[in-house]
Structure formats: structure tokens, C-alpha cells
C-alpha positions as CSV (number, residue, x, y, z in Angstrom):
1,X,-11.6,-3.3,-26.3
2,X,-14.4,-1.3,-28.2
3,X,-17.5,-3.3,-29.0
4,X,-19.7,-0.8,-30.6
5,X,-23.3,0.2,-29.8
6,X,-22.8,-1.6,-26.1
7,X,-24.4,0.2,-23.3
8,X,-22.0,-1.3,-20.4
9,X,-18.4,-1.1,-19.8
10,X,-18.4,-4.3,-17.9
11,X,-20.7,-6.7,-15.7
12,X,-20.1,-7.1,-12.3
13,X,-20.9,-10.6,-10.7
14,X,-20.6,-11.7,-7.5
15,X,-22.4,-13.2,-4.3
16,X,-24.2,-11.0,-2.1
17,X,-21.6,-12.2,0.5
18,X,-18.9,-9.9,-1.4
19,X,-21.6,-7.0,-1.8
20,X,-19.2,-4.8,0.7
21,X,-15.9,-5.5,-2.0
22,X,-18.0,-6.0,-5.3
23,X,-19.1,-1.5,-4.1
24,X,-15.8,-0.8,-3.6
25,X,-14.7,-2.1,-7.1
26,X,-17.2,-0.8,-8.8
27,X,-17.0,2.9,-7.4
28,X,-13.2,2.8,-8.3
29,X,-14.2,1.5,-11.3
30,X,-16.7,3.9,-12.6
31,X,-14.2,6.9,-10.8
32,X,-11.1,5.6,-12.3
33,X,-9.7,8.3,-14.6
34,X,-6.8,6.9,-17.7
35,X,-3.4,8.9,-17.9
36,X,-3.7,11.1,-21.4
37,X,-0.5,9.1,-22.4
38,X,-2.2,5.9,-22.4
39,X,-5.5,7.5,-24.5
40,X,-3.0,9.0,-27.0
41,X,-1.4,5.7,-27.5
42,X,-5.0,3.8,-27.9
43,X,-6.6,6.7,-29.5
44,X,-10.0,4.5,-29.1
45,X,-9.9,4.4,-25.5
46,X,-12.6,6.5,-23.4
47,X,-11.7,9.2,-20.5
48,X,-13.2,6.9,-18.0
49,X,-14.4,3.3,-17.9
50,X,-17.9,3.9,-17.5
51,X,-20.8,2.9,-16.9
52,X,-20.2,-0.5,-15.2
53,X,-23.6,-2.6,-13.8
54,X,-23.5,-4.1,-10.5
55,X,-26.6,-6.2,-10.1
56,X,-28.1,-5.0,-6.3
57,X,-31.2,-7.7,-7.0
58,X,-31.8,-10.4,-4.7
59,X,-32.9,-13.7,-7.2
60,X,-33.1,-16.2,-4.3
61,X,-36.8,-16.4,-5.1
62,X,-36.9,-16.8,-8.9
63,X,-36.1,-19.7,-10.9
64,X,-34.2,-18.0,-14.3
65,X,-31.9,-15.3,-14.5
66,X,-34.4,-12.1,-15.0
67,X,-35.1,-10.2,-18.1
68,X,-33.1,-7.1,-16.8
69,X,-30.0,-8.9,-16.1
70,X,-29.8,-11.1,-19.1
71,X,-30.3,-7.3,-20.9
72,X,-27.5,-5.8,-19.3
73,X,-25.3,-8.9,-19.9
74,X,-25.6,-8.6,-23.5
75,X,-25.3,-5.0,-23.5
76,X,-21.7,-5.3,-21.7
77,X,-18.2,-5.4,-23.2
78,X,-16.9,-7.8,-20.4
79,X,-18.2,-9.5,-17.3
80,X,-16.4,-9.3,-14.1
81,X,-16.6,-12.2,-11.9
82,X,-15.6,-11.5,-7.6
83,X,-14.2,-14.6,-7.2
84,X,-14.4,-15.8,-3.8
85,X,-15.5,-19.2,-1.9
86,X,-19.4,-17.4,-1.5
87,X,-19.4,-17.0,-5.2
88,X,-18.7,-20.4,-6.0
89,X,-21.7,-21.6,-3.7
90,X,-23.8,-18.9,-5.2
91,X,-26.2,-20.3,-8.0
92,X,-26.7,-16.9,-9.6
93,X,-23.4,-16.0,-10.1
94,X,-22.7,-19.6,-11.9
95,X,-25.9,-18.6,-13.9
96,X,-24.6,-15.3,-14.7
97,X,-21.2,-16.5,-15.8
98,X,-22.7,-19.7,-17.8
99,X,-25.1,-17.5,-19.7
100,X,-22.3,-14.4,-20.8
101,X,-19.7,-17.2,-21.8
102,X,-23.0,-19.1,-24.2
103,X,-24.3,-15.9,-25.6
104,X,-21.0,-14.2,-26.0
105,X,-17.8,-16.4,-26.7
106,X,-15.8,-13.7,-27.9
107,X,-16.2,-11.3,-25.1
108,X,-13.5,-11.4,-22.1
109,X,-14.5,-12.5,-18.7
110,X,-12.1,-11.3,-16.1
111,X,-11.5,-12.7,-12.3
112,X,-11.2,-10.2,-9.5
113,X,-10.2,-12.4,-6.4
114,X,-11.1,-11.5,-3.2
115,X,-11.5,-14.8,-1.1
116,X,-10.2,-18.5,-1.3
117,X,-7.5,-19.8,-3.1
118,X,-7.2,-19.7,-6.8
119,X,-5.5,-23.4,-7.4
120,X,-8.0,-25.2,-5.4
121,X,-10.8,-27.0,-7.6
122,X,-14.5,-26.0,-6.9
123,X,-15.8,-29.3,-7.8
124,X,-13.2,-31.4,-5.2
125,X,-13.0,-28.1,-2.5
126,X,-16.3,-25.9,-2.9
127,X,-15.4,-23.7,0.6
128,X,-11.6,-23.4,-0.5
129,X,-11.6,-22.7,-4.2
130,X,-12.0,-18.8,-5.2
131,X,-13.3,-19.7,-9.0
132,X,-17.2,-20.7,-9.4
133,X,-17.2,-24.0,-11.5
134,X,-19.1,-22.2,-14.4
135,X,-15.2,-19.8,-14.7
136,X,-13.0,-22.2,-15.2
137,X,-14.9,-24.9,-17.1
138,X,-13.3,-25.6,-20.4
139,X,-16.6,-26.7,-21.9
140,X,-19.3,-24.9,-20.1
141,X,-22.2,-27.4,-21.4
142,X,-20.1,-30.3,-20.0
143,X,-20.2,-30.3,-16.3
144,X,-17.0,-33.3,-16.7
145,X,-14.9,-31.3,-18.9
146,X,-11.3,-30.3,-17.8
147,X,-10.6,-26.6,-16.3
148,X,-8.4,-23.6,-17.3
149,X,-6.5,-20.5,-15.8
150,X,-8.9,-17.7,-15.9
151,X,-7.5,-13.8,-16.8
152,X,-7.2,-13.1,-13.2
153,X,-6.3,-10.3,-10.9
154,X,-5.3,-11.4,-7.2
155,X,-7.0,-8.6,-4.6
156,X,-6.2,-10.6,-1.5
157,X,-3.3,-9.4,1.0
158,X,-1.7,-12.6,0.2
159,X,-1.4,-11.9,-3.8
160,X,-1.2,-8.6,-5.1
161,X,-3.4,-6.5,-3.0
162,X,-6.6,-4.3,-3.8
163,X,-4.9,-1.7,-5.7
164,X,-2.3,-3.9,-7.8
165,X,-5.4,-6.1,-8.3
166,X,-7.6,-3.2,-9.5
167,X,-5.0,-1.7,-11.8
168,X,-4.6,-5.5,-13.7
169,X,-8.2,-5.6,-14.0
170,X,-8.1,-2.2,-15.1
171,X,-5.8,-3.3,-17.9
172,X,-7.6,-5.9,-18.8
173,X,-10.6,-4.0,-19.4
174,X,-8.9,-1.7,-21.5
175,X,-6.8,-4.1,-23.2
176,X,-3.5,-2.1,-22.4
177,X,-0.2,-3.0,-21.0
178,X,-0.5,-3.3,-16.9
179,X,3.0,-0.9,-17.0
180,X,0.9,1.7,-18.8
181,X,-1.3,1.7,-15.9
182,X,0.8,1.2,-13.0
183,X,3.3,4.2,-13.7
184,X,1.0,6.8,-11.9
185,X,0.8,4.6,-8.8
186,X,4.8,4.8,-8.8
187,X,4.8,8.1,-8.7
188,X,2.6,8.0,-5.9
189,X,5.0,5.8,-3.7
190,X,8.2,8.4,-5.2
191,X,6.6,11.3,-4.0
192,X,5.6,9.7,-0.3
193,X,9.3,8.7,-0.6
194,X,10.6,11.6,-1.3
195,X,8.5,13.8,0.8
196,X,9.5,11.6,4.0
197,X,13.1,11.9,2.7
198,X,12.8,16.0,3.1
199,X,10.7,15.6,6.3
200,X,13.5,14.2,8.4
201,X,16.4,16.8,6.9
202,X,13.9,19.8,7.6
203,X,13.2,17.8,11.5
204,X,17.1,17.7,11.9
205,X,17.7,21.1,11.0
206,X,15.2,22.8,12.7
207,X,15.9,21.2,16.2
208,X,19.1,22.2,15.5
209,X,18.3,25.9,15.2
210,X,16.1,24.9,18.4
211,X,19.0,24.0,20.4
212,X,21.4,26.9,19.5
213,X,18.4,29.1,20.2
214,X,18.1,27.6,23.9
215,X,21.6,27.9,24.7
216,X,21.7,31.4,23.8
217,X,18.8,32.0,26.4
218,X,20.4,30.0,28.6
219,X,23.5,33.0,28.8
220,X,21.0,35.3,28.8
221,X,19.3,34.4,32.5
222,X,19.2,31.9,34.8
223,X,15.6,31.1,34.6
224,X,15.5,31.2,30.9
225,X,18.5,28.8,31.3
226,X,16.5,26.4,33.2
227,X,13.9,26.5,31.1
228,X,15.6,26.0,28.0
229,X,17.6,23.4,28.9
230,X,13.8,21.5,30.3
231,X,12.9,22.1,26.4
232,X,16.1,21.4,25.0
233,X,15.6,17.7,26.6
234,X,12.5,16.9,25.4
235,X,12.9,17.9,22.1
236,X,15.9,15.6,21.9
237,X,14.0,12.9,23.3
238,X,11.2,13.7,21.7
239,X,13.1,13.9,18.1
240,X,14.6,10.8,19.1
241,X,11.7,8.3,19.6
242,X,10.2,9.9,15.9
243,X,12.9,8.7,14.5
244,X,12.2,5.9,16.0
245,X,8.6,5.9,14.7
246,X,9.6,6.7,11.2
247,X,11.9,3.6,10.5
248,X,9.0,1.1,11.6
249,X,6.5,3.4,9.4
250,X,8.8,2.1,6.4
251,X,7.3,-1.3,5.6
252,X,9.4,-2.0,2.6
253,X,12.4,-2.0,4.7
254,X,12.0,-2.6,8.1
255,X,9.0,-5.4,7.5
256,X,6.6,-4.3,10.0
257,X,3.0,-5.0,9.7
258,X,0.9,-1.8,9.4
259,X,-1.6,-2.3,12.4
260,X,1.7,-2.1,14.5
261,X,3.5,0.9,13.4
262,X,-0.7,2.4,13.7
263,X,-0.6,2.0,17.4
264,X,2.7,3.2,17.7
265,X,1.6,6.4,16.1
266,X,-1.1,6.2,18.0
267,X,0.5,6.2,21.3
268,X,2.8,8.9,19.8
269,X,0.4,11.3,19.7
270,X,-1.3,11.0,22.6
271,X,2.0,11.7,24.1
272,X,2.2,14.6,22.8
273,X,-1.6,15.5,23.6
274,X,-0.6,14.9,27.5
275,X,2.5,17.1,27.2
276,X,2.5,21.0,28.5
277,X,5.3,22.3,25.9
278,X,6.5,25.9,26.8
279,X,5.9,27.0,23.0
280,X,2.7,26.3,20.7
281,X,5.0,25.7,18.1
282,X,6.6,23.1,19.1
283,X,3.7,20.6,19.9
284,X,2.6,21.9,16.2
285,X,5.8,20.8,14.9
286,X,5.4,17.6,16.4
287,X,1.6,17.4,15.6
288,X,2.4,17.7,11.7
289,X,5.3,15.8,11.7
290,X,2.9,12.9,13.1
291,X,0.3,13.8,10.0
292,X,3.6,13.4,8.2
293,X,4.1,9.6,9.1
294,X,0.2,8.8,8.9
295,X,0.1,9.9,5.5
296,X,3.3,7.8,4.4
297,X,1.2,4.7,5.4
298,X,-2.1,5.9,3.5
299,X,-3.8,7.1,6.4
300,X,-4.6,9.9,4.6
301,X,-7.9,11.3,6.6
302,X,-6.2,11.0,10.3
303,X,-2.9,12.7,8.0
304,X,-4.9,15.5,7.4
305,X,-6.9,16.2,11.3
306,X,-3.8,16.2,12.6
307,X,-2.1,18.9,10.3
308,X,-5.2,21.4,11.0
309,X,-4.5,21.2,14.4
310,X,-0.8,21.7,13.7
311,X,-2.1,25.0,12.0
312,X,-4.9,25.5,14.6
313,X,-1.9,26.0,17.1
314,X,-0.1,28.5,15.2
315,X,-2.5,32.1,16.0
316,X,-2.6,34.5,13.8
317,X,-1.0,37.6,15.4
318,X,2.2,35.2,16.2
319,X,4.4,36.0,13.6
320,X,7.9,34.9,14.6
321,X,10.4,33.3,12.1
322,X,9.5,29.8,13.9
323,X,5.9,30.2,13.8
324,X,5.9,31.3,9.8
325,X,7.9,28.7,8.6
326,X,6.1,25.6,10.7
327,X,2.6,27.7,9.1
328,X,4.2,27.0,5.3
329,X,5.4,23.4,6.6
330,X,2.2,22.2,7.9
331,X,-0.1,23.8,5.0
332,X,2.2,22.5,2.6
333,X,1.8,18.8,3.8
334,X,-1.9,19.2,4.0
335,X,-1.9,20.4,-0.1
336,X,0.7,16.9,-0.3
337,X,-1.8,15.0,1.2
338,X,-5.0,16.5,-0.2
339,X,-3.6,16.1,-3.3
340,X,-3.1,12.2,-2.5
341,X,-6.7,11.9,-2.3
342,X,-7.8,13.3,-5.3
343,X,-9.3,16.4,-3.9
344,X,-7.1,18.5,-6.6
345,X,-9.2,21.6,-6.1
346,X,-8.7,21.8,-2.5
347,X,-4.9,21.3,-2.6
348,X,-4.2,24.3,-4.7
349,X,-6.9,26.0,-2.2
350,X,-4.2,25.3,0.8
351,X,-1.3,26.5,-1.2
352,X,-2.8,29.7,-1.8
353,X,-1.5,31.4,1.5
354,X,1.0,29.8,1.8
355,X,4.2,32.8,1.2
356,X,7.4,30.6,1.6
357,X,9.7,34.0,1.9
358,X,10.6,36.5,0.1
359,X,13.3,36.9,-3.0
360,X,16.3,36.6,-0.7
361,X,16.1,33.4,1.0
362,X,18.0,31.6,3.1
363,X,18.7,27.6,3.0
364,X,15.8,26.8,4.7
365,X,13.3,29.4,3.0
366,X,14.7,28.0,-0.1
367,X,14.0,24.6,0.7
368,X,10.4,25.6,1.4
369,X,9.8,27.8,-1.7
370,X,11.1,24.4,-3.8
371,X,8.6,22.5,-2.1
372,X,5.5,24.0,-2.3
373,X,6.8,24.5,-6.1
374,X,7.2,21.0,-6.4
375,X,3.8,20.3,-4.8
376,X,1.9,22.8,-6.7
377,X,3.7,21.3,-10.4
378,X,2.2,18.1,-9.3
379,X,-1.5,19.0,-8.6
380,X,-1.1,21.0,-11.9
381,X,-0.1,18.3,-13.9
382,X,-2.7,16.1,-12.8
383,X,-5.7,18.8,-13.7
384,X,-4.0,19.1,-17.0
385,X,-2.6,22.6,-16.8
386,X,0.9,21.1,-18.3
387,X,2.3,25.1,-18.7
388,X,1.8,25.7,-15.4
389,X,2.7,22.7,-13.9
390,X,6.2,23.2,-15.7
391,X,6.8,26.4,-14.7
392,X,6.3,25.5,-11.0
393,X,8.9,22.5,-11.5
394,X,11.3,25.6,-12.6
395,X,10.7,27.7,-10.0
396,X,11.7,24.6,-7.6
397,X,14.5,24.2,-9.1
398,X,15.8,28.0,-9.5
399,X,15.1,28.3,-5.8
400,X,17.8,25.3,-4.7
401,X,20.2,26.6,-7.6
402,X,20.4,30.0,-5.5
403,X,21.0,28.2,-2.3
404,X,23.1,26.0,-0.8
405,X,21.5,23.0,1.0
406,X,22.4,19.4,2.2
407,X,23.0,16.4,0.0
408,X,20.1,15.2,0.9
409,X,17.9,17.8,0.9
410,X,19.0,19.2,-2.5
411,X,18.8,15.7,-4.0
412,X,15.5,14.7,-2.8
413,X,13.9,18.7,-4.3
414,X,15.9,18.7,-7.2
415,X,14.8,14.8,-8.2
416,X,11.2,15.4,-7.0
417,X,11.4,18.6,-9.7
418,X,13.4,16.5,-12.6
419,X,11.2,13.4,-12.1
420,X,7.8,15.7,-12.6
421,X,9.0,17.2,-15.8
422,X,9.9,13.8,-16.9
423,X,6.7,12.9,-16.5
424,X,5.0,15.6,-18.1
425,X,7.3,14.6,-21.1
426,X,6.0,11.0,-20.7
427,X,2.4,11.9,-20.7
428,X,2.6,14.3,-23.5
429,X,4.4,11.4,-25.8
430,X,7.8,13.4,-25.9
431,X,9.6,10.0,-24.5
432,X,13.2,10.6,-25.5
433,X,12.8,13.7,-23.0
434,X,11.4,11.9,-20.6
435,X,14.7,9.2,-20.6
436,X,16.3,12.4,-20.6
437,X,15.3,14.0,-17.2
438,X,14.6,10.1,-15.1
439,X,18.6,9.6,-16.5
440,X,19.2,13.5,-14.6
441,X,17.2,12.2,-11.5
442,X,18.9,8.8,-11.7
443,X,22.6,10.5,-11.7
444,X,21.4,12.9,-8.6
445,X,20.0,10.3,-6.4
446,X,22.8,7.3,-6.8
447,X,25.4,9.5,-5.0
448,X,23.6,10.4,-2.2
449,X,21.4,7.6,-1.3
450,X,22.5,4.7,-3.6
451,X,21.1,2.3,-5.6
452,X,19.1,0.5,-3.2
453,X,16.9,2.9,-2.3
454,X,13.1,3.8,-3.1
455,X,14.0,6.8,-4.9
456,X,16.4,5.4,-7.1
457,X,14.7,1.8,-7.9
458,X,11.6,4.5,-8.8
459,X,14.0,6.8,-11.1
460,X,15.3,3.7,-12.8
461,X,12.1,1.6,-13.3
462,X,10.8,5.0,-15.1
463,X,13.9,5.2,-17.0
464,X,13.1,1.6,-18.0
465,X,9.4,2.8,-19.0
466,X,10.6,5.8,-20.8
467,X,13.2,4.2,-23.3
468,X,11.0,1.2,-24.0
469,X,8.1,3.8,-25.7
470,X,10.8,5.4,-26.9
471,X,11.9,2.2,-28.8
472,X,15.0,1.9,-26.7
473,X,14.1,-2.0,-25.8
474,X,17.7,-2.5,-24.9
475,X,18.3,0.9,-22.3
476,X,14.6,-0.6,-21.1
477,X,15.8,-4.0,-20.3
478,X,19.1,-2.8,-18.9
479,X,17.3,-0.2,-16.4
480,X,14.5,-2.8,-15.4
481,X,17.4,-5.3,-14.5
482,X,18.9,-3.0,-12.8
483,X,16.4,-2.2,-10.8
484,X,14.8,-5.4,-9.9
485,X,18.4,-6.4,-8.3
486,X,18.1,-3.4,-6.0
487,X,14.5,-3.8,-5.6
488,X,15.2,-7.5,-4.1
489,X,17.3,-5.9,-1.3
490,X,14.5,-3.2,-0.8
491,X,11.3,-4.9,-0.9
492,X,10.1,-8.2,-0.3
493,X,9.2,-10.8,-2.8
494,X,5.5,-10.5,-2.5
495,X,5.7,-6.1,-3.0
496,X,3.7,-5.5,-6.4
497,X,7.3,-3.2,-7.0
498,X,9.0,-6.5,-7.7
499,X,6.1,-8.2,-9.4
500,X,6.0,-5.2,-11.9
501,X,9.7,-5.3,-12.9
502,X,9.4,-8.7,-13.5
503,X,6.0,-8.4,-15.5
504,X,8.0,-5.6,-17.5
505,X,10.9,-7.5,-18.5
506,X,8.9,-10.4,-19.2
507,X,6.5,-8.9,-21.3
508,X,10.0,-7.0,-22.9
509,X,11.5,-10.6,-23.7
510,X,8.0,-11.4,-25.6
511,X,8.1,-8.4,-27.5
């Protein structure tokens, strides 16, 4: 979409009622930033889709729509309409729609769907229906004439969500495939997958180091013996319930509502705020491993208070083995989670200190040096420093090739690593090297953790992505077969993972 000389990106309509939503969308909006890829494949697309009007005017006491709005409806590209059961009662919003759709025929108008329910009729259930009457009228001069499916993106829990919604609306806006779009978001969920995945290997092997370390003290006195064995236990037990924790923070598989797993968190961690633990660094383990599971569920703010205080426990002068390698954990998690959020600039400002050993390192030293790597390649490829961003990826990966770690471990680094360049090939329009490396991450993560498995479906759907620009339609429909089966046994039928696959294919089968 490019109308020339227009002033507005899009129109936003809605009732006042929504005026809490109708922000929200229009800060994301205005904020949203689209992948290089997709620009160098629509070479008239802008950087940004900006600026976008939100009328803030109450009209309750005038009789017409006002000069300034009817201006900045013919100075946008599109109008937006928050649909919602306050929207169809809402006069203005029927007047705003009615005169975009007479002035401008040819111009899109786009549903965002907040409230009510799309199939009910407005005319025969006003406080039910989501669409004003003005949206869906076939004839908008003829109050009788029949009705039509609007261009509409679904933002309640029920459909697709807020952020599946925004990324269709997006689309449409832009006039680009929703795929296009959407492949940043999975990245997203891989590297909160993969992330978690590591988490749990570093958890296990570190308590294990913990309980070889206690039962040496406990040979070496009788009161250390005591007391180790009084740690030993509740690390076990404590270990124990956070596994416990982290399968019901996994609502793809286990199905649990997010409120719940919250005030399980919750309760974790004020367990651990009432516990006296012989060592600060082991309530800063457990601290960060908490900001760990917060920021797998998008808690992202409460992620990154409780990783300070994981560091805030570690002084300064305390320089053990234990104490440097829980610093490089928890700053290294806060950079993940910073970077999450956007705040680019203040991830790479985290990973500054962080020194994850030296040029001999052992498993576990490896395993953090391949991390931060990993963590750094992806803030880097996001600011648009591709060199760089590549040449972290390698250093991940030369730091597990001189080590030897577990399956897991080494398949989770190694596939986070292969997966980034992969994308950086994707962005930068090189897509038969992209097929190349998701096909690398594909073969590394089926042996160890299957097909039906976050990672996987993730490596495959992007495989899928990769060899359809590449004008491999058939590889493309393969791969997104492939991984819709899997993603059935994963997911349930509502998750926007399934909805995409099938969107993909679908939109393959037109093509």
C-alpha cells in the first residue's frame, strides 16, 4: 500500500469505551519496526508504519463529524476500526466508518477485534455483535442491504490474541504476507525455548557439582558434615519442586492457564525470601533461576528485579568458582531478557562484564562462553550490525566444538548458533543459505529431543519459510506438513503456531 502525497498511515476508530486498547494499538503501531527482509522484498515499503491518528476528541456534543477529523480521514491510507460491542452502539464511529467507505471506496478498511463476537449481527444483536453496522454493510447508503466478512484480525483471548492480531493487522497495512511478519515472533518463542532448554541442563549440573562438593566436606569434619548434608537436602528439594514449577510454566504442553503457574511462582519465591541458606549463592541461584521462569511466560519486568537481586547477592570481593560462574549466569539472562524487551542498548551494556573464562575452558565455562555468544549475535543482528552478529554466532560455536558437553546442552547452543546465522541469511535475501543452516539445526535437534518438540516444529516451520522464498514451493510444503503434524501433539488448536502453518500452506496451495 502506497497512496502518495497522504499524510496518515492509517485511521484509528473506535469508542471511547476501547480508549485503553485503541492506545495500546496505536503505540505498537506507530513503534512497530519491519524486518529489512520484508523492505527488500517490497522495496516501497517504509522503516516504520507511521504516523497513525487516533482521534482523543469527545463529539457527544456536536451534530457532524468535525472538520479535523473528516481532514485526517482523507489524508489516511486506511482506516482501522476497534471492533467491539461499545463500538457498534457508538454513533461516531458508524459516522466515521460511513464517511471513509463514501469518500474513499478504494481504500482498505481493516477490523481489529477486541470485544463481542464477530458472527453475531449488529442489527438483530447490538450488545453481542463486535462489527458496527456501518463495517459490514454491503451497501452503505442502504441501511436493508445484506452484510459481508470484513478484513479482520481477531485480538480477543478466544481468537488469535493481541499480538497474532496485531501482526495480521500489521500485514494488512502493509499489504505483505502475514508469514513475512510473523517469522520474528518465532524466533522469539525458539529462543525462550531454547534458553529454558539450557537452563535446566546448567540447574542439573550445577547441583550436581553442589552435592559432590558437600560430601567431600562432609569427610572433612563432623560439623561441616552436618551442615552439608542440611544443604545438600534442600537443594534437592528445592531443585525438585522447580522442576516442578517449570513443567506447569510450559503452557503449550502442559495446558495450564497463566494466572496459575503466576501464583505458583509467586509462592516460589517467597519461599525462597523466608529461607536462611548457608551460602549467598545459592538463594542467587535460585533467585535467577525464578527470573528464568518469569521471563519464559513474558513477565519480562518481574524477570528482570529478580535477576538484580540474584547479582545483588553475589559481593564483589567473593570471587570463588561458584560465585563467578552464577555472576556470568544471572547477567547473562538479564542481557536475554533485556533484549526481549527491546531495550537493545542496555542488553549489550549487561554483557559487557560479563568474562565467561578464559581460553582453556572446561564444559561448563564453555557452555557459558557459547551463550553469551549466542545472546550477544542476537542483539547484534537486531541493531543491524550483521558482521558482528556473525562472528559472535562463530565464536558460540568454536567454544562447544573444543568441549565436550551433554546432548542436550550441545544441541540446544549449537542450534540456537545455526538458527541465528540462518536468519541473518534470511534477512539479508541469501535464502538458499538460510534452507541450508534451519536443515543443520533441524538434523541436530530431531535426535535429541524429537520431532514433537518446540525447537524442532520452530527449525522446520523456518525451513518451510526459507525454501518457499527461495522458490522451493515443494521442500516448503513438505516442511510445513511436517510440522503442523508435530505441532498438533505440541500445541493446542487455538495456539497462533498452528493457525500460522495452516495459513502458510494455504496461502502455498493458492500460489
Amino acid at each position: 500500500m502506497n497512496q502518495q502525497g497522504l499524510r496518515y498511515k492509517a485511521f484509528i476508530t473506535y469508542s471511547h469505551a476501547d480508549d485503553r486498547i485503541a492506545g495500546r494499538l496505536h503505540r505498537k503501531l506507530e513503534s512497530y519496526r519491519i524486518p529489512r527482509a520484508v523492505r527488500r522484498e517490497h522495496e516501497e515499503l517504509p522503516a516504520r508504519i507511521h504516523p497513525v491518528f487516533r482521534d482523543r476528541e469527545e463529539l457527544a456534543s456536536s451534530v457532524t463529524l468535525t472538520a479535523a477529523i473528516e481532514a485526517a480521514l482523507d489524508q489516511s491510507e486506511a482506516l482501522v476500526v476497534v471492533c467491539s460491542p461499545a463500538a457498534v452502539a457508538s454513533r461516531w464511529v458508524g459516522e466515521e466508518i460511513r464517511y471513509f467507505r463514501t469518500r474513499h471506496p478504494g481504500r482498505p478498511v481493516l477490523a481489529f477485534v477486541v470485544a463481542g463476537e464477530p458472527s453475531a449481527d449488529p442489527r438483530a444483536d447490538p450488545e453481542g455483535a463486535a462489527f458496527p453496522p456501518a463495517l459490514i454493510a454491503s451497501d452503505i447508503d442502504d441501511p436493508a442491504a445484506g452484510v459481508f466478512d470484513p478484513l479482520a484480525a481477531d485480538a480477543r483471548d478466544a481468537g488469535d490474541g493481541f499480538q497474532a492480531a496485531f501482526i495480521k493487522l500489521a500485514a494488512g497495512l502493509l499489504n505483505v504476507g502475514f508469514d513475512e511478519l510473523h517469522h520474528r515472533d518465532l524466533r522469539r518463542r525458539k529462543r525462550r525455548w531454547a534458553a529454558l532448554a539450557t537452563l535446566m541442563s546448567m540447574v542439573s549440573l550445577t547441583f550436581a557439582l553442589l552435592a559432590w562438593q558437600a560430601m567431600v566436606a562432609r569427610d572433612q569434619a563432623r560439623v561441616a558434615q552436618r551442615t552439608a548434608e542440611l544443604e545438600l537436602t534442600s537443594e534437592q528439594q528445592t531443585r525438585s519442586f522447580l522442576l516442578s514449577v517449570f513443567r506447569l510454566a510450559n503452557p503449550g504442553v502442559a495446558g495450564a492457564e497463566t494466572a496459575t503457574v503466576r501464583e505458583v511462582l509467586d509462592r516460589a519465591v517467597a519461599t525462597i525470601d523466608a529461607t536462611d541458606f548457608a551460602r549467598p549463592v545459592i538463594k542467587s541461584r535460585l533467585l535467577a533461576t525464578m527470573g528464568q521462569a518469569y521471563s519464559s511466560l513474558g513477565l519480562n519486568q518481574r524477570s528482570t528485579e529478580l535477576l538484580g537481586r540474584s547479582l545483588e547477592l553475589l559481593p564483589a570481593h567473593e570471587d570463588s568458582p561458584e560465585s563467578r560462574r552464577q555472576r556470568i549466569d544471572s547477567q547473562t539472562e538479564l542481557a536475554d531478557v533485556l533484549f526481549d524487551m527491546g531495550n537493545y542498548e542496555a542488553a549489550l551494556a549487561a554483557l559487557e562484564s560479563v568474562e565467561p573464562g578464559g581460553v582453556e575452558l572446561d564444559a561448563i565455562a564453555a557452555a557459558q562462553r557459547a551463550r553469551v555468544a549466542n545472546v550477544r549475535g542476537d542483539i547484534l543482528a537486531y541493531l543491524d550490525r550483521e558482521p558482528e552478529a556473525r562472528a559472535a554466532y562463530a565464536e558460540a560455536l568454536a567454544a562447544i566444538d573444543a568441549v565436550t558437553l551433554s546432548d542436550e546442552i550441545d544441541a540446544s547452543i549449537r542450534s540456537r548458533s545455526l538458527g541465528g546465522i540462518a536468519l541473518l541469511n534470511f534477512f539479508a535475501g541469501d535464502y538458499p543459505a538460510a534452507v541450508e543452516y534451519f536443515a543443520q539445526a533441524t538434523d541436530i535437534l530431531v535426535p535429541v529431543f524429537g520431532h514433537a518438540h518446540p525447537d524442532t516444529i520452530w527449525a522446520i516451520t523456518s525451513l518451510g519459510s526459507a525454501a518457499k522464498y527461495a522458490g522451493d514451493l515443494e521442500r516448503a510444503r513438505e516442511s510445513w506438513t511436517q510440522a503442523l503434524k508435530y505441532a498438533h501433539a505440541v500445541y493446542d488448536e487455538g495456539n497462533p503456531e498452528i493457525g500460522t502453518l495452516k495459513q502458510n500452506l494455504a496461502r502455498l496451495l493458492l500460489e
